[in-house]
C-alpha positions as CSV (number, residue, x, y, z in Angstrom):
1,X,116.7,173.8,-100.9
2,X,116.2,173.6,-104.6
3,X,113.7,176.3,-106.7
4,X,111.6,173.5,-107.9
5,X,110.9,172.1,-103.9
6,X,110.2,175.9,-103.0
7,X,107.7,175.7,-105.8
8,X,106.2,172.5,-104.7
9,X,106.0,173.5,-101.4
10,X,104.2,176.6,-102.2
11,X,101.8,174.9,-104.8
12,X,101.4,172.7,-101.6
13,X,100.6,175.5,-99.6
14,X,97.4,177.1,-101.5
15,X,96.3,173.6,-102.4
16,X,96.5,172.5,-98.5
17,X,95.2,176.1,-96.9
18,X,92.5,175.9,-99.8
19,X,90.7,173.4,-97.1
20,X,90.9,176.0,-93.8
21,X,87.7,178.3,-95.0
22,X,85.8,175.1,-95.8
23,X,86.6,173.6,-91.8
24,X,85.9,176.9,-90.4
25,X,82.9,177.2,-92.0
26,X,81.4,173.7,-91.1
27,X,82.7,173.7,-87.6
28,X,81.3,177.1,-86.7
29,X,78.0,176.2,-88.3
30,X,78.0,172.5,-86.9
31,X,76.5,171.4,-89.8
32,X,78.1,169.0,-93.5
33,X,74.9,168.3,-94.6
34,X,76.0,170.4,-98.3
35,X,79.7,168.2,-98.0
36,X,79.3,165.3,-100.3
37,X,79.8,162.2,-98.6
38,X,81.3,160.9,-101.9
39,X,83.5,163.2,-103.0
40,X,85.3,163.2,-99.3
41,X,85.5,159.9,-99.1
42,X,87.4,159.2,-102.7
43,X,89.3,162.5,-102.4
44,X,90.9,161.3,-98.8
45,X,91.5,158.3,-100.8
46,X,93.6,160.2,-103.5
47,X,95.5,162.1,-100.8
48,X,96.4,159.0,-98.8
49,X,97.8,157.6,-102.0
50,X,99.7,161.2,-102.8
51,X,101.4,160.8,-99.7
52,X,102.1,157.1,-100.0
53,X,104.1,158.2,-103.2
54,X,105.5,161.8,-101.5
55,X,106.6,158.8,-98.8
56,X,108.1,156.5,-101.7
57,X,110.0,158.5,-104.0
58,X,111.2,160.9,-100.8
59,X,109.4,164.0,-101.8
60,X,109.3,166.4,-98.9
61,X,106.8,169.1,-100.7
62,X,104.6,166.1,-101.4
63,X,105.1,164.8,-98.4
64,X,103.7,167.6,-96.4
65,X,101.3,169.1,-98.3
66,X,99.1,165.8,-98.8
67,X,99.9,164.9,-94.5
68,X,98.3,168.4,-94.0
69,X,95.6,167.4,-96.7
70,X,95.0,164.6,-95.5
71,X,94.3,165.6,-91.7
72,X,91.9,168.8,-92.3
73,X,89.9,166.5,-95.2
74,X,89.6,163.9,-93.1
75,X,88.5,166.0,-90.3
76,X,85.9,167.1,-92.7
77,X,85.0,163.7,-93.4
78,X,84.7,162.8,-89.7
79,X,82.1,165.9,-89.3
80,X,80.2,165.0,-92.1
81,X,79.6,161.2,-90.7
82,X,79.1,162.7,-87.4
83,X,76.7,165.4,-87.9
84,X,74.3,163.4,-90.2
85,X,70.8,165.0,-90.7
């Protein structure tokens, strides 16, 4: 593996488990009434078009860190519609 795909995967890697305290943190306190409805719903937006270009141009780092992205920020996004105050 090349130094520049171990630094994109790591990069990858804080940027992706950046998003674990955040899903903890709603899950446990069942509520995503302070998660901006907004921000989630253009930012799963952005990643789904990261990995659309990770898929294009056959970048594994990019690849994987915007899947993994993608899943717990959509998960987020899921709470947030479901748990509506």
């Amino acid at each position: 593996m090349k130094e520049i795909q171990l630094l994109g995967l790591l990069a990858g890697s804080c940027t992706t488990a950046a998003f674990i305290p955040q899903v903890v943190k709603t899950w446990k306190s069942r509520s995503a009434k302070d998660l901006s409805l907004g921000m989630f719903s253009i930012f799963c937006t952005g990643v789904l078009l990261w990995l659309a270009y990770g898929i294009l141009i056959a970048d594994l780092p990019v690849i994987i860190a915007n899947t993994i992205t993608l899943v717990l920020a959509s998960f987020l996004l899921a709470l947030k519609l479901r748990w509506k105050h």
